[in-house]
C-alpha positions as CSV (number, residue, x, y, z in Angstrom):
1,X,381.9,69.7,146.3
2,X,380.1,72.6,145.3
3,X,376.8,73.2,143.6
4,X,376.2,74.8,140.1
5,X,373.0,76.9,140.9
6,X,372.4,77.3,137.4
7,X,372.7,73.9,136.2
8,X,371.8,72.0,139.6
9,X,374.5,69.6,138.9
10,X,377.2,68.7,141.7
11,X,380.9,68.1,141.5
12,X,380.5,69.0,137.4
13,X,378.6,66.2,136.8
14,X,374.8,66.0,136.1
15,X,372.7,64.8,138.9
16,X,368.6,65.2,139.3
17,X,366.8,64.2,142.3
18,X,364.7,60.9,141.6
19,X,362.4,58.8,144.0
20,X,363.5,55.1,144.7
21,X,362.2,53.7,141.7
22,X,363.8,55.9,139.4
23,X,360.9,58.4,138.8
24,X,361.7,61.8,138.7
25,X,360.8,63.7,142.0
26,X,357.6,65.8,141.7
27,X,357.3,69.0,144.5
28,X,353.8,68.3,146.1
29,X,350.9,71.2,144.8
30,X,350.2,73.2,147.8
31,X,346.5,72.7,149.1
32,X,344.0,75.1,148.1
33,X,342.9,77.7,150.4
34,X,339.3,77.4,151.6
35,X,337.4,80.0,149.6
36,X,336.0,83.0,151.8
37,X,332.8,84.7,150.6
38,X,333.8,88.2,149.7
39,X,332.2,91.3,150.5
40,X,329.8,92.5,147.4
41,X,330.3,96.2,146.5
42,X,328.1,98.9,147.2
43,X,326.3,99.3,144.0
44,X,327.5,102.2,141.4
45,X,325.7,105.6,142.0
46,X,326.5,107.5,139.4
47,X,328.3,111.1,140.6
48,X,328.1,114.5,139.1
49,X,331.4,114.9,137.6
50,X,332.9,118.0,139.2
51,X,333.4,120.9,136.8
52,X,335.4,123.9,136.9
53,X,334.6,127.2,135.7
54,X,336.7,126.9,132.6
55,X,334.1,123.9,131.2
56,X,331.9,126.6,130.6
57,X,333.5,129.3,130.0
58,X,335.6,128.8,127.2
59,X,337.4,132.2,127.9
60,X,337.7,132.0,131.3
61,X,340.8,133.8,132.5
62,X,342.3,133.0,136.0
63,X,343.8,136.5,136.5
64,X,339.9,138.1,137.0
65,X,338.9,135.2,138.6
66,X,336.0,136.5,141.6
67,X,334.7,134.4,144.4
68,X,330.8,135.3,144.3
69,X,328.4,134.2,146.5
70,X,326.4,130.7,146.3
71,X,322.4,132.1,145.9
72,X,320.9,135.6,146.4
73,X,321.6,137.5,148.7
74,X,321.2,141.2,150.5
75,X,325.1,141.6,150.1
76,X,324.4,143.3,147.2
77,X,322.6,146.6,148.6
78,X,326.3,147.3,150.5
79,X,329.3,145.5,148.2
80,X,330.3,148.0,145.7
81,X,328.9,147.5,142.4
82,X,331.4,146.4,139.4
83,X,332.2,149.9,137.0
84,X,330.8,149.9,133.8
85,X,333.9,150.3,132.0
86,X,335.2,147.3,133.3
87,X,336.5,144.9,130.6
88,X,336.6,141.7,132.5
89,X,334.1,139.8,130.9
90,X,330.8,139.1,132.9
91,X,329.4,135.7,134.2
92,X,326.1,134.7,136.0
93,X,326.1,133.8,139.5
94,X,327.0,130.3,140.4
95,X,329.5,129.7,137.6
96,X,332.5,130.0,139.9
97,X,335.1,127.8,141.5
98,X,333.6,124.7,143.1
99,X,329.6,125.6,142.0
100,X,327.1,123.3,141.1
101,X,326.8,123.2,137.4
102,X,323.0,124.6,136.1
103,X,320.6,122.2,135.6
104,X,320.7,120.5,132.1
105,X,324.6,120.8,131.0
106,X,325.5,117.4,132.2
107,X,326.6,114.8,128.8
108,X,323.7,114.0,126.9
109,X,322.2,117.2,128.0
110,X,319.9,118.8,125.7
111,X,321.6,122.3,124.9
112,X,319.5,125.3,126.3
113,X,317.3,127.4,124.2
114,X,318.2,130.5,122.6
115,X,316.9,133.4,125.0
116,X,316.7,135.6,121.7
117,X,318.0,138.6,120.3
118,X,318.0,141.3,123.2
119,X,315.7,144.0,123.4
120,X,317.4,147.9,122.2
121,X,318.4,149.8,125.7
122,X,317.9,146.3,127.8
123,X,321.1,145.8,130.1
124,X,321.4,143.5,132.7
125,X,322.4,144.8,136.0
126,X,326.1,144.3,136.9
127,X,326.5,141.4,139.4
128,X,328.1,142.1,143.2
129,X,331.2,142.3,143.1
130,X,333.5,140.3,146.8
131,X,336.5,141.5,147.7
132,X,339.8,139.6,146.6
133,X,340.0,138.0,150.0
134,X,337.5,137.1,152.3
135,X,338.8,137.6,156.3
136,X,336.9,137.0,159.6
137,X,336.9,140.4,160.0
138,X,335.3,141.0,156.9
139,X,332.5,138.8,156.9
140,X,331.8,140.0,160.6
141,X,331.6,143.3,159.7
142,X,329.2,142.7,156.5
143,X,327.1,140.8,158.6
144,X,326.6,143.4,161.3
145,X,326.0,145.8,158.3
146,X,323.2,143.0,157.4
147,X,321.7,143.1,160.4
148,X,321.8,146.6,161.1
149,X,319.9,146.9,157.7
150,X,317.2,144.5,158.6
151,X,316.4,146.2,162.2
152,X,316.5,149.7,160.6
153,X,313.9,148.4,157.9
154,X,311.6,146.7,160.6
155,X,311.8,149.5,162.7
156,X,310.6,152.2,159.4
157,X,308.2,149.5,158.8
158,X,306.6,149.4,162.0
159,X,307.0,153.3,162.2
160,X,304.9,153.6,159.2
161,X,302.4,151.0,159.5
162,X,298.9,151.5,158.9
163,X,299.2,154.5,156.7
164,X,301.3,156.5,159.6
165,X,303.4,157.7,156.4
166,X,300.6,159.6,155.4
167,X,298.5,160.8,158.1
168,X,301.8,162.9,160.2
169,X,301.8,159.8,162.6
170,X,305.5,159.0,162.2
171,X,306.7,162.4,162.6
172,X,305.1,162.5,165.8
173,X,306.5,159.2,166.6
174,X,309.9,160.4,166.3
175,X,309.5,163.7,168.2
176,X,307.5,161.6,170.7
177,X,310.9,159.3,171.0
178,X,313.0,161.8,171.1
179,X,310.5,163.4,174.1
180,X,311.1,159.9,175.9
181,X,315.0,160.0,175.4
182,X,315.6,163.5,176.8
183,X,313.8,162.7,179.8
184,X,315.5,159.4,180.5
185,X,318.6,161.4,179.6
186,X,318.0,164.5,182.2
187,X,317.4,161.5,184.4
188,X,320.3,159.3,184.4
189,X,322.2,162.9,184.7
190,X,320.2,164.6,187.8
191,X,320.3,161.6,189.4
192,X,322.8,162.3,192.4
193,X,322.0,166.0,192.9
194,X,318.2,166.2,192.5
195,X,316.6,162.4,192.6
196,X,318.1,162.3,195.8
197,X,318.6,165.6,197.5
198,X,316.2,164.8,199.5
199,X,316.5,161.9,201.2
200,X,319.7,163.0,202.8
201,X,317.8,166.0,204.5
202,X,317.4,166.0,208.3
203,X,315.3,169.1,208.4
204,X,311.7,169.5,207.2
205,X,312.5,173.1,205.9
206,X,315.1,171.7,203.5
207,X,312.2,168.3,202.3
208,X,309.6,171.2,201.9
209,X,312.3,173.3,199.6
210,X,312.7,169.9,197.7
211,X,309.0,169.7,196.9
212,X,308.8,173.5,196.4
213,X,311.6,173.1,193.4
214,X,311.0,170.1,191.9
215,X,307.3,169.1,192.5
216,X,305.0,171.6,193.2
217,X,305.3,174.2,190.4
218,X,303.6,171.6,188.1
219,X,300.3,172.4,190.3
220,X,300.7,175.8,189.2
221,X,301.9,175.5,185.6
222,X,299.6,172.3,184.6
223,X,296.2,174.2,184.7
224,X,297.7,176.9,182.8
225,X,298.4,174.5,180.0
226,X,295.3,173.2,179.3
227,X,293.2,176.6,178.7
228,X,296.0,177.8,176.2
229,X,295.3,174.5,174.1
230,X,292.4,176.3,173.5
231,X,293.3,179.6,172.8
232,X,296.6,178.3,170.6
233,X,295.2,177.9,167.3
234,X,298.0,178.2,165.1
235,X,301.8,177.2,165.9
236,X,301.8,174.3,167.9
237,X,304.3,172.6,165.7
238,X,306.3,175.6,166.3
239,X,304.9,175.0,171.0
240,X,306.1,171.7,170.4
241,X,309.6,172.9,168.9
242,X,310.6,175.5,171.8
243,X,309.9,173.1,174.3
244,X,312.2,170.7,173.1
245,X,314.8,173.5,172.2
246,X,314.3,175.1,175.5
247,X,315.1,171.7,177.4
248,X,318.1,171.7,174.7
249,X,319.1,175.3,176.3
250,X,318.4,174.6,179.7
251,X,320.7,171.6,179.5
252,X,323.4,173.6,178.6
253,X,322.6,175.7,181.7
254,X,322.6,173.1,183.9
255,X,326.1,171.5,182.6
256,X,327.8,175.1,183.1
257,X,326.1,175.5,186.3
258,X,326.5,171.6,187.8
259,X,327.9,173.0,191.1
260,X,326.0,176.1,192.2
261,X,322.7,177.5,193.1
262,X,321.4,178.0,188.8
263,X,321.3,173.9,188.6
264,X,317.9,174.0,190.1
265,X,315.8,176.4,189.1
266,X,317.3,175.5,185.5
267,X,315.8,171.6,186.2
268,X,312.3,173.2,187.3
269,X,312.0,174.8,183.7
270,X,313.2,171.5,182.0
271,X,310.4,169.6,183.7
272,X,307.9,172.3,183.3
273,X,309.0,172.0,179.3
274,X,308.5,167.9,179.6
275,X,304.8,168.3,180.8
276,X,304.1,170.7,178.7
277,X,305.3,168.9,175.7
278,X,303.2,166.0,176.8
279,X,300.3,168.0,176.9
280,X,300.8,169.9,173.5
281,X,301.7,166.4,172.0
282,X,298.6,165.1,173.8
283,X,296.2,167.8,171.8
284,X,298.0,167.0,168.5
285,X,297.5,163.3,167.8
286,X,294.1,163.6,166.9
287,X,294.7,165.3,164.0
288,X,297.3,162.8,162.7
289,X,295.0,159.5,163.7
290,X,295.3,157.5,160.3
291,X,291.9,156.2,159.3
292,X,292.4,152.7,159.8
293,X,293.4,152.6,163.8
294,X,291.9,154.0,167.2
295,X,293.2,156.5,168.8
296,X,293.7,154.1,172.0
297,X,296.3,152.1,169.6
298,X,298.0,155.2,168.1
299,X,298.6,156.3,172.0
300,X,299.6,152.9,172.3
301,X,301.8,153.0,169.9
302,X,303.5,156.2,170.8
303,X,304.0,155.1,174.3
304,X,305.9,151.6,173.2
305,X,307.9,153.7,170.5
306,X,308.8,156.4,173.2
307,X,309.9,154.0,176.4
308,X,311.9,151.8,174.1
309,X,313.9,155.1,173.1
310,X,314.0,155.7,176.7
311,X,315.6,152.9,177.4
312,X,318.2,153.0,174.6
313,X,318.9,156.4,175.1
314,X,319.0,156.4,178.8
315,X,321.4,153.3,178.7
316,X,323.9,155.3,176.2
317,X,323.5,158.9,178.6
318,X,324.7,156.6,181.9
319,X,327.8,155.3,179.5
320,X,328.2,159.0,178.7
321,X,328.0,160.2,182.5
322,X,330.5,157.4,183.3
323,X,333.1,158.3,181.1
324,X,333.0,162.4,181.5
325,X,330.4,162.7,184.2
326,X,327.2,163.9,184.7
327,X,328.0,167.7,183.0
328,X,329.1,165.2,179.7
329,X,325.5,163.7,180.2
330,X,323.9,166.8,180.0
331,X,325.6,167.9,177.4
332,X,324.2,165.2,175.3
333,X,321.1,165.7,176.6
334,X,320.9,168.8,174.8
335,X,321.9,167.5,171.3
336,X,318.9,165.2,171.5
337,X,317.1,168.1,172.1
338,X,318.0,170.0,169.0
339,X,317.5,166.4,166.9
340,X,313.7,166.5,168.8
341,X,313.4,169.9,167.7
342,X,314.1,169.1,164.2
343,X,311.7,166.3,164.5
344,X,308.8,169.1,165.3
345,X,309.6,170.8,162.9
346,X,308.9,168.4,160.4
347,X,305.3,167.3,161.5
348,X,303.1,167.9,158.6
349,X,300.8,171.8,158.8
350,X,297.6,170.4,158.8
351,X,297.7,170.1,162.8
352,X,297.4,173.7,162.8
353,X,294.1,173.7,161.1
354,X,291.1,173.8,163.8
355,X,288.3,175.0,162.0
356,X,284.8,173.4,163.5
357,X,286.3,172.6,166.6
358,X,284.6,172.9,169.8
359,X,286.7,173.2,172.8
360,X,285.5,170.5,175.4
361,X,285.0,170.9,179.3
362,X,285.2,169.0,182.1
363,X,282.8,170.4,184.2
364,X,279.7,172.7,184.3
365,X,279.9,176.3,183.5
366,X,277.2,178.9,181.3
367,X,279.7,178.9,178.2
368,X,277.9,177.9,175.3
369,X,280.7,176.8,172.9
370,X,282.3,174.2,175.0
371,X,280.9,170.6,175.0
372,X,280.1,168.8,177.9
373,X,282.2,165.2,178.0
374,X,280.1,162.1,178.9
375,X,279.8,160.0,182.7
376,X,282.3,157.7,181.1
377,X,285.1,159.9,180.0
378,X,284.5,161.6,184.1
379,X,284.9,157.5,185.2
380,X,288.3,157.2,183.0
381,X,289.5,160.6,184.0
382,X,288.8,159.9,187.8
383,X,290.0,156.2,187.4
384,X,293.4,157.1,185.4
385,X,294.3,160.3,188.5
386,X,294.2,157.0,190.7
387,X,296.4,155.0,188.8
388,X,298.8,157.7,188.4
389,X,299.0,158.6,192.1
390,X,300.3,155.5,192.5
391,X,302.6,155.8,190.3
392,X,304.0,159.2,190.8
393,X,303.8,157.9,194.6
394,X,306.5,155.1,193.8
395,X,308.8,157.3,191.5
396,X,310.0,159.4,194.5
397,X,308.8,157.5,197.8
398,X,310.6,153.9,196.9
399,X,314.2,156.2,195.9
400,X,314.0,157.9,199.2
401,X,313.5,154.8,201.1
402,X,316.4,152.6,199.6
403,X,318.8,156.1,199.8
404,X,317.9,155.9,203.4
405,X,318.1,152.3,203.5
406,X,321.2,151.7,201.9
407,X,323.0,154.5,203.2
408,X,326.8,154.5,201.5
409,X,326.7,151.8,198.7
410,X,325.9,153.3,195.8
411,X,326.2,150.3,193.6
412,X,323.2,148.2,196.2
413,X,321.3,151.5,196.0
414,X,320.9,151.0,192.2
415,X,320.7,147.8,192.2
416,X,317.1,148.0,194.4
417,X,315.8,151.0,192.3
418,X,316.6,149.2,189.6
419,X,314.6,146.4,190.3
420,X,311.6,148.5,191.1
421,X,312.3,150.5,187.8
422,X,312.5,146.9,185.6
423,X,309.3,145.6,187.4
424,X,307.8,149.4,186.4
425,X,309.3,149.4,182.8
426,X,307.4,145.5,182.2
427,X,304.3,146.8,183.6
428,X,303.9,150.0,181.0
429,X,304.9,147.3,178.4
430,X,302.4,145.0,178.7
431,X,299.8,147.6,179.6
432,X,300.0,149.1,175.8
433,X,300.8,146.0,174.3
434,X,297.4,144.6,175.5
435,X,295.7,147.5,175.8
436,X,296.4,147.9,171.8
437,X,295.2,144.7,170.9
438,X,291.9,143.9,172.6
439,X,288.3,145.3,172.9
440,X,286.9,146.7,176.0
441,X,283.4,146.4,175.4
442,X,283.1,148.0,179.2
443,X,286.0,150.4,179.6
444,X,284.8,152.1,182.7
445,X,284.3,148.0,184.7
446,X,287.9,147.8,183.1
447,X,289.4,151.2,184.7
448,X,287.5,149.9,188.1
449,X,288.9,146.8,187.5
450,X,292.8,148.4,187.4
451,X,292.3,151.0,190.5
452,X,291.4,148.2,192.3
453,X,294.1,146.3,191.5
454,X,296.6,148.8,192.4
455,X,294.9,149.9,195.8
456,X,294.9,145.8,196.6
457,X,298.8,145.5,195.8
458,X,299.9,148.8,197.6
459,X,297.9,147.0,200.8
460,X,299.8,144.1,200.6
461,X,302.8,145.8,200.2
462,X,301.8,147.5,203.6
463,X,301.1,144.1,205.5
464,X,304.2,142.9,203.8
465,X,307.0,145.5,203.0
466,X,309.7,144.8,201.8
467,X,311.7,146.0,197.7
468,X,309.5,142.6,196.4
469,X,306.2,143.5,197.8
470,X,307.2,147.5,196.5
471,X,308.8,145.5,192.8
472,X,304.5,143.8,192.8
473,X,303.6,147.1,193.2
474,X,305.0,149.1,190.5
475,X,304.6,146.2,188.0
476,X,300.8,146.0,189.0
477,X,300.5,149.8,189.0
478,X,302.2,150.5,185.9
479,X,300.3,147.8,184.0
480,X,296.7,149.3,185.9
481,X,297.6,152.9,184.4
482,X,298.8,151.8,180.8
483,X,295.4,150.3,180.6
484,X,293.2,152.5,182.2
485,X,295.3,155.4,179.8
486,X,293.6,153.2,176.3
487,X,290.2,153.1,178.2
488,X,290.5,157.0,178.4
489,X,291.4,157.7,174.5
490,X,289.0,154.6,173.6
491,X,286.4,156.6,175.3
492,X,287.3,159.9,174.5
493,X,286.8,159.1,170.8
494,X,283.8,156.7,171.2
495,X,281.9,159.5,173.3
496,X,282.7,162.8,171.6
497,X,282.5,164.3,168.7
498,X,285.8,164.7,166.4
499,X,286.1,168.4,166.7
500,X,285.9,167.9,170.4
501,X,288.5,165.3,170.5
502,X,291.8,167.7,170.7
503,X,290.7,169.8,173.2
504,X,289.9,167.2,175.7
505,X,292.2,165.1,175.3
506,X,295.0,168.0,176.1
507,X,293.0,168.8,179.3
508,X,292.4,165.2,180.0
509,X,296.1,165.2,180.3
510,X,296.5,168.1,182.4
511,X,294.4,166.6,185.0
512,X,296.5,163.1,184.6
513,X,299.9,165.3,185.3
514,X,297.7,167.0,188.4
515,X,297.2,163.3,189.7
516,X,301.1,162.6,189.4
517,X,302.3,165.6,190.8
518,X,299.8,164.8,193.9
519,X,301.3,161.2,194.7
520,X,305.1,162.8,193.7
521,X,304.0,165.0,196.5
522,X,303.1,162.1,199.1
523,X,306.1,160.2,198.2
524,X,308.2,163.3,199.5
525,X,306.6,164.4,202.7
526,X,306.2,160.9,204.0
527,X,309.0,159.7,206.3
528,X,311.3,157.7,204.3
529,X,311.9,155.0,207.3
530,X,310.6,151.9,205.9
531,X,307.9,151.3,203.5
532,X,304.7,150.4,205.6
533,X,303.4,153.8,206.2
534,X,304.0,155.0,202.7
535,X,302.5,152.2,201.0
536,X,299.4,152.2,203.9
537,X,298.8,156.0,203.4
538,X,299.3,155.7,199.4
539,X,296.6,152.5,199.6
540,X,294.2,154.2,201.7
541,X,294.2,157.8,199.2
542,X,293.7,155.4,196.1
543,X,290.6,153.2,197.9
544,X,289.0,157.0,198.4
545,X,289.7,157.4,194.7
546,X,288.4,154.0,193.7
547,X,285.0,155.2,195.5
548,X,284.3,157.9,194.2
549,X,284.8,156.9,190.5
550,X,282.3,153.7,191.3
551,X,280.0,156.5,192.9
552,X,280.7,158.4,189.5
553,X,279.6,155.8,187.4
554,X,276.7,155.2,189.0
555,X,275.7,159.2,189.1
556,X,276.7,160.0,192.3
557,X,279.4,161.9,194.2
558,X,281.4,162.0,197.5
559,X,282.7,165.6,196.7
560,X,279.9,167.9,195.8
561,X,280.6,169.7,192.7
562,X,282.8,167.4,191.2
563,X,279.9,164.8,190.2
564,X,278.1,164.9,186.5
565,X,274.7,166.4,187.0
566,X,274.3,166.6,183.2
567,X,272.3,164.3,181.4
568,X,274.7,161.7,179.7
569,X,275.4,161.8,176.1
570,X,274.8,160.2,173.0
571,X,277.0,157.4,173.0
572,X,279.0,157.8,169.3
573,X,280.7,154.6,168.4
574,X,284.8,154.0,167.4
575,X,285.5,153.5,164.1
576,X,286.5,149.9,165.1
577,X,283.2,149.1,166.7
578,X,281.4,150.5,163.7
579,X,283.4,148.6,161.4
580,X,282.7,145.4,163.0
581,X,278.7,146.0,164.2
582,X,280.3,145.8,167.3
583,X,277.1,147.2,170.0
């Protein structure tokens, strides 16, 4: 019997399902689930409806469509710049794919005012214009072009800071930088034929030939130097020119004659040409000192300025002597010295004029025209040729003792030197940096104050040698002479009249170079065995020092004649200290 699914009859006849008393059957109502508490939305916060560019721009075109940048920035100073004849129209910044839309054109908005009819000739600048596609590489390379900007921007501004522009200062910055880079250059190049010629000598005939080459000359030449500063009235832009051009030339020489006889006599004249440009250089600032700053700061200055484009230009001369050797090196050694002749060349004229001045001198003599310098500029001068026999001591004297030390590995040899050099470098850096910033109100207890610091560290490095005891050293010494070098100008120009400045602050210098070529001198001629004797003999010459610049002070002498038996002074105060009623 089958079913009729349609019908729900069976066998063709009508059937229903019934209970037993005849009621028709009722399907039971499924129970109710128990009701769950549901979750209650997050309340509505209204969104900004996203809008694309065509909402605003009712002729928007898809074809000209330009991805420009979100807000402001300096892309603009190095993106080309959209022609004038372009005829795709022009829209503000921020109106492109996926910006925010301005502040009041949401609905119910109230439309913006009416900026007006334009002014005749008014017409905005083009907006910058990105490329069509934006790739790693291109957004690396605008970003280094960024950041290149910005450096080059605080360097100019620190380069002409307090009216530098104006007064000549920054030319002689950059002739002073370009002084520092040559020398680091000749250097880096030198530095395995004459740095070290020595320390490989067995004989005393061929250490003495060292110190008659390289050395000793500067004894001769420095007092010569001085005097002419006086006699040199005009051309000293033009002194300071051929001595960068002749250290230009004598490069040359020295790459064409690497391997014979000519290489050393041509690196005598180039460091004859480097003290004497320090010297000339020395007699000029004066007459570019801006009104607003000291001449210890401007000195300060140029020393920071010149030892960070040693370092720069040193680092790029050993990446030059790697790749084509040391002729290469000195090869670009000399274009730096045609840019630092340029430079010269470009200091303003008015350092040639010397009318009024006074030439200056150190000690007594009948000569009526020259000035006598005060007890204090005698306790600075005396005070700085300590300091600087120290450090002329550890230029030559620590090379020696790690060449004989280290005899074969040339990478340990630099790696020692270069420690002592780092510790050195720190030392001249925080010397300026504080000796630029603060006032000595006693500069000759503060020059006291550094040679003894540099006689204590040189003992200890004698009780305790060793390349960290010599690292102490030069850091201590280097930081002692940057300071006691702003006591000298801050007393030179608190102490002596302005047309007295020039001329004794170029012999001032002389006498400095005297003092380095003196502890060059020990560093050579002392055995290079180990550094106890060095360092004991170098301490003991700089307590004799310290002495006699206390005795000095207090008008007396150990060394007759070289005392001040004139009267002192008139005390003239700085500009700074008159500025701020400082006593």
């Amino acid at each position: 019997m089958a079913r009729d699914h349609r019908t729900g009859w069976w066998g063709g006849r009508a059937r229903r399902w019934a209970t037993a008393d005849g009621a028709p059957h009722q399907r039971p109502e499924p129970e109710p689930a128990p009701e769950t508490p549901r979750p209650e939305p997050p309340p509505y916060v209204p969104t900004v409806r996203r809008r694309y560019p065509w909402h605003d721009d009712p002729d928007y075109d898809p074809t000209e469509y330009r991805r420009e940048p979100e807000g402001p920035t300096r892309f603009a100073e190095w993106i080309e710049q959209a022609p004038a004849d372009d005829p795709a129209p022009t829209r503000a910044p921020g109106t492109g794919h996926g910006a925010a839309p301005p502040p009041g054109t949401g609905h119910g908005a109230a439309p913006p005012p009416d900026p007006g009819p334009e002014q005749p000739g008014e017409q905005a600048p083009p907006p910058p214009r990105m490329p069509k596609k934006l790739t790693v590489t291109r957004v690396a390379a605008l970003r280094s072009r960024q950041l290149t900007g910005a450096a080059v921007n605080t360097f100019r501004r620190a380069a002409t800071a307090d009216g530098a522009d104006r007064s000549g200062l920054t030319s002689l910055t950059y002739a002073s930088m370009m002084d520092y880079a040559v020398d680091a250059a000749v250097a880096v190049a030198l530095a395995n034929t004459l740095f070290f010629a020595a320390a490989t000598a067995e004989s005393k005939t061929n250490v003495a030939l060292y110190l008659l080459i390289t050395v000793a000359p500067f004894a001769v030449v420095a007092p010569v130097i001085g005097p002419l500063l006086d006699r040199l009235q005009r051309g000293r832009r033009a002194a300071l020119a051929v001595a960068m051009l002749g250290r230009a030339v004598l490069a040359v020489v020295m790459a064409l004659n690497y391997d014979n006889w000519i290489l050393y006599p041509a690196a005598l004249g180039a460091m004859v040409l480097s003290k004497s440009f320090t010297v000339l250089k020395a007699a000029v600032t004066p007459r570019v000192l801006p009104e607003g700053i000291t001449l210890a700061t401007t000195n300060s200055r140029l020393t920071t300025f010149g030892l960070i484009a040693g370092a720069v230009f040193g680092g790029i001369a050993s990446g030059v002597a790697y790749l084509f050797g040391s002729p290469g090196a000195l090869y670009y050694t000399a274009a730096l010295g045609v840019v630092g002749a340029l430079l010269c060349s470009r200091i303003p004229r008015w350092v040639e004029v010397t009318a009024g001045e006074v030439p200056a001198r150190l000690r007594s003599t009948r000569r009526p025209r020259r000035r006598p310098v005060g007890r204090s500029v005698v306790v600075a001068l005396w005070g700085n040729g300590a300091a600087r026999v120290v450090t002329g001591f550890l230029t030559l004297f620590v090379a020696f003792v790690v060449k004989e030390q280290a005899q074969g590995d040339a990478a340990q040899q630099l790696y020692l030197i270069g420690i002592i050099g780092a510790a050195a470098g720190v030392g001249s850096f925080l010397g300026n940096g504080v000796g630029s910033r603060i006032h000595f109100g006693r500069a000759e207890a503060m020059v006291i104050g550094c040679v003894s610091a540099a006689c204590a560290a040189a003992a200890v490095a004698a009780v305790l040698p060793g390349i960290l005891t010599a690292a102490i050293v030069g850091l201590v010494a280097a930081t002692g002479s940057a300071l006691a070098k702003v006591c000298l100008d801050a007393v030179i120009q608190r102490d002596l009249p302005e047309e007295s400045r020039a001329s004794a602050f170029g012999r001032s210098e002389t006498v400095l170079q005297l003092a380095w070529v003196s502890g060059g001198a020990l560093g050579v001629l002392l055995p290079h065995s180990g550094f106890r004797l060095g360092f004991a003999v170098v301490a003991a010459v700089v307590a004799v020092v310290g002495i006699q610049t206390a005795l000095v002070w207090r008008g007396r002498t150990l060394v007759p004649g070289l005392g001040l038996k004139e009267p002192l002074p008139e005390r003239r105060p700085a500009p700074s200290e008159a500025a701020s009623g400082a006593p």
